[in-house]
C-alpha positions in Angstrom: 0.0 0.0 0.0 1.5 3.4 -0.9 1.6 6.0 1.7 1.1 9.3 0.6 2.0 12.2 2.6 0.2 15.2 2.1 -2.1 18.9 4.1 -4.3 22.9 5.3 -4.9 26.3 5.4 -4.8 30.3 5.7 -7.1 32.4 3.7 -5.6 36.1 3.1 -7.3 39.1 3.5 -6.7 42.2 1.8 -8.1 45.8 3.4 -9.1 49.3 2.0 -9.8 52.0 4.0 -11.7 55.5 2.8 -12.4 58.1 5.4 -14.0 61.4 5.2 -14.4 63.6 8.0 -15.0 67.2 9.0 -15.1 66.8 12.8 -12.2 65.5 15.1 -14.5 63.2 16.7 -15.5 61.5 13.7 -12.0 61.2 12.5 -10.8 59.6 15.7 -13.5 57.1 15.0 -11.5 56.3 11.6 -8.4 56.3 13.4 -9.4 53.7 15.4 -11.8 51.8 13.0 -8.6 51.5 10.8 -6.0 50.3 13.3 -8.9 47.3 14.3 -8.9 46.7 11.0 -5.1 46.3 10.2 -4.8 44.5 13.4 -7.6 42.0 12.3 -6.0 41.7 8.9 -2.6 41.3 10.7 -4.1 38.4 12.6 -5.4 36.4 9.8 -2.3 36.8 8.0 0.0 34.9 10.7 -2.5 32.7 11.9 -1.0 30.1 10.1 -2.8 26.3 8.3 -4.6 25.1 11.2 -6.6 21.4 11.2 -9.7 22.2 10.9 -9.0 24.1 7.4 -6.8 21.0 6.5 -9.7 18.6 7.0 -11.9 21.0 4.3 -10.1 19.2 1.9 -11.8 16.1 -0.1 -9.9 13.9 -2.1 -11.1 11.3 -4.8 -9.4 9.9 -7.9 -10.9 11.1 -11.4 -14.3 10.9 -11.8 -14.9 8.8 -8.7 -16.4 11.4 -5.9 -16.0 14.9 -4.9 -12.3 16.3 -4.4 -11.4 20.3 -3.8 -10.0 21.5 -6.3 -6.3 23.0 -6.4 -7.5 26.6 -7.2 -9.4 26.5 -3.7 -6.8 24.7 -1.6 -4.1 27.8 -2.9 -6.5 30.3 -1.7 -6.6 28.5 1.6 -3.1 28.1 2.4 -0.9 30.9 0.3 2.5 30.0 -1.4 3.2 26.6 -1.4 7.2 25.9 -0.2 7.8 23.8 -2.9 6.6 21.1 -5.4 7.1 18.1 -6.4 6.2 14.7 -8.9 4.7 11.7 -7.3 3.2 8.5 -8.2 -0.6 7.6 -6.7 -2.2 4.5 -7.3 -4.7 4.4 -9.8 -3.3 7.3 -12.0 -1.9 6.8 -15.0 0.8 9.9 -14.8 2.1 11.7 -12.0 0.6 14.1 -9.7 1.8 17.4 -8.6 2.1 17.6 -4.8 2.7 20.7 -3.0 4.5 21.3 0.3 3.6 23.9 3.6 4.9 24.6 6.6 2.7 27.9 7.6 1.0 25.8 10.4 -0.9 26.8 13.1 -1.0 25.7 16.7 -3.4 22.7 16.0 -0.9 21.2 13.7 2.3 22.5 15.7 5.2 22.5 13.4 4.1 19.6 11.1 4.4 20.0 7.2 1.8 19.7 4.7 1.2 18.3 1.7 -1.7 17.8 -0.6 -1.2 16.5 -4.4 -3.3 17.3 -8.2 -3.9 15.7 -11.1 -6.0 17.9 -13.8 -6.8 20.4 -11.1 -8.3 18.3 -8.3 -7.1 17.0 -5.0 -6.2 13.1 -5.2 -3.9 12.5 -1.8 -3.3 14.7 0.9 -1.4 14.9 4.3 0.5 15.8 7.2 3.5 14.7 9.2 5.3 15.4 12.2 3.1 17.8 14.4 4.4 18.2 18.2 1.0 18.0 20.0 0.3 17.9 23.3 1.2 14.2 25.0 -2.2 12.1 23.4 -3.7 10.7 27.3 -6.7 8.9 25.3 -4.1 6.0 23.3 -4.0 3.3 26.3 -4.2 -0.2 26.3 -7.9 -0.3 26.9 -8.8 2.3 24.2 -6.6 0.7 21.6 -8.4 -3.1 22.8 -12.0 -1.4 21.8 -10.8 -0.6 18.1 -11.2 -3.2 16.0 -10.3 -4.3 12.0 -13.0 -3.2 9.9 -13.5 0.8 12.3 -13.6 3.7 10.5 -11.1 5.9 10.1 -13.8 9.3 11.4 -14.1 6.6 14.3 -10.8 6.0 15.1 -10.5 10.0 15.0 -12.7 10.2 17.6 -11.9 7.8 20.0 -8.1 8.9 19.6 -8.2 12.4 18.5 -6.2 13.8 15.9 -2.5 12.0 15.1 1.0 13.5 14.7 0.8 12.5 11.0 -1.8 11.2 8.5 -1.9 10.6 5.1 -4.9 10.1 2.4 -4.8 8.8 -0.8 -7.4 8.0 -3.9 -11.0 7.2 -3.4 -13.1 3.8 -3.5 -11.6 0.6 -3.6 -8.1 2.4 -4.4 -8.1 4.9 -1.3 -5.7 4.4 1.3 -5.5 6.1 4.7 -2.5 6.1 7.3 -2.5 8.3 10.8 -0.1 7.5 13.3 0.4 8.3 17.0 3.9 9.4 18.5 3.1 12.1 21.2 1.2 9.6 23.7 1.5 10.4 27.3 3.4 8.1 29.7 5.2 6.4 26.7 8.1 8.5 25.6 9.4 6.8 22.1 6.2 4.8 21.2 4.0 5.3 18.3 1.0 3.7 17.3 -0.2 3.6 13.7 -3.2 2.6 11.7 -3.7 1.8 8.0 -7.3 2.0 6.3 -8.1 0.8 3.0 -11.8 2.4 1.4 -12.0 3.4 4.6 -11.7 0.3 6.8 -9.0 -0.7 9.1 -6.9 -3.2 8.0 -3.5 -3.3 10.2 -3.2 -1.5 13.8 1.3 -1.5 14.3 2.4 -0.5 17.7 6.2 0.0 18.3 7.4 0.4 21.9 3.8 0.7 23.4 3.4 -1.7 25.8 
């Protein structure tokens, strides 16, 4: 199964100000309606891709479902870093996959990624996010998942993963999220792999 890393996502807000005033009063009112403004446009500049914004984005292979397209997902996250070929199961050429790191808190330091092919999101993902020690991954929660969960309820059992990674859609999809911040259990990681949606394998490395 190929494991594609891939992620989410700042929209940028531009401001014009026009002010008109014959009274001090009223131009103190501008003053201060401006600098609220900047500061809110400031904000929304640095805040950064955050996880909710990353999870927007549907992928699906050509003409099998609903995927964002790549228009949308550049208005959502800015620049990308970089860009680069890979291969995705179930296309015939390569897809272009794009790279950020303009995270927010929620995905703290993580990089990521989300791939095209003829304009439409096909794989998408994240790696490496430092979030706060996971206190939910224990033996008793990780007994009460079973082969054949969802990924959505995984996710909520768990909450969200240091890394993840989506790929395709329908028999060909692929889903990978893996656990490494897990309180009480310094160098362990936990990982789960999903095909069309359905747990296949559970791996844990220095968990118990």
């Amino acid at each position: 199964m190929k494991k594609i890393t891939t992620l989410t996502a700042v929209l940028l807000a531009g401001l014009t100000l026009t002010a008109c005033s014959s009274t001090s009063s009223s131009s103190s009112s501008s003053s201060k309606a401006s600098t609220n403004k900047q500061s809110s446009s400031s904000a929304k500049t640095t805040t950064g891709i955050s996880l909710a914004n990353y999870k927007q984005i549907q992928v699906a292979l050509p003409n099998n479902g609903t995927a964002t397209t790549e228009t949308k997902v550049k208005e959502m996250f800015g620049k990308p870093d970089q860009s680069t070929k890979t291969s995705i199961s179930g296309l015939d050429k390569e897809a272009t996959q794009y790279t950020w790191t303009n995270v927010d808190q929620s995905l703290s330091d993580a990089t990521v990624t989300a791939s095209f092919y003829g304009g439409k999101a096909v794989a998408k993902g994240y790696s490496n996010a430092s979030l706060t020690p996971n206190d939910k991954l224990t033996t008793a929660t990780l007994n009460g998942i079973k082969e054949g969960d969802t990924l959505s309820s995984v996710e909520a059992k768990l909450g969200a993963p240091n890394a993840e990674s989506i790929s395709g859609s329908g028999v060909l999809s692929a889903q990978i999220i893996n656990y490494t911040s897990i309180k009480g259990k310094s160098g362990a990681s936990v990982s789960f792999t999903f095909t069309h949606n359905r747990l296949v394998t559970t791996t844990k490395t220095s968990f118990n």
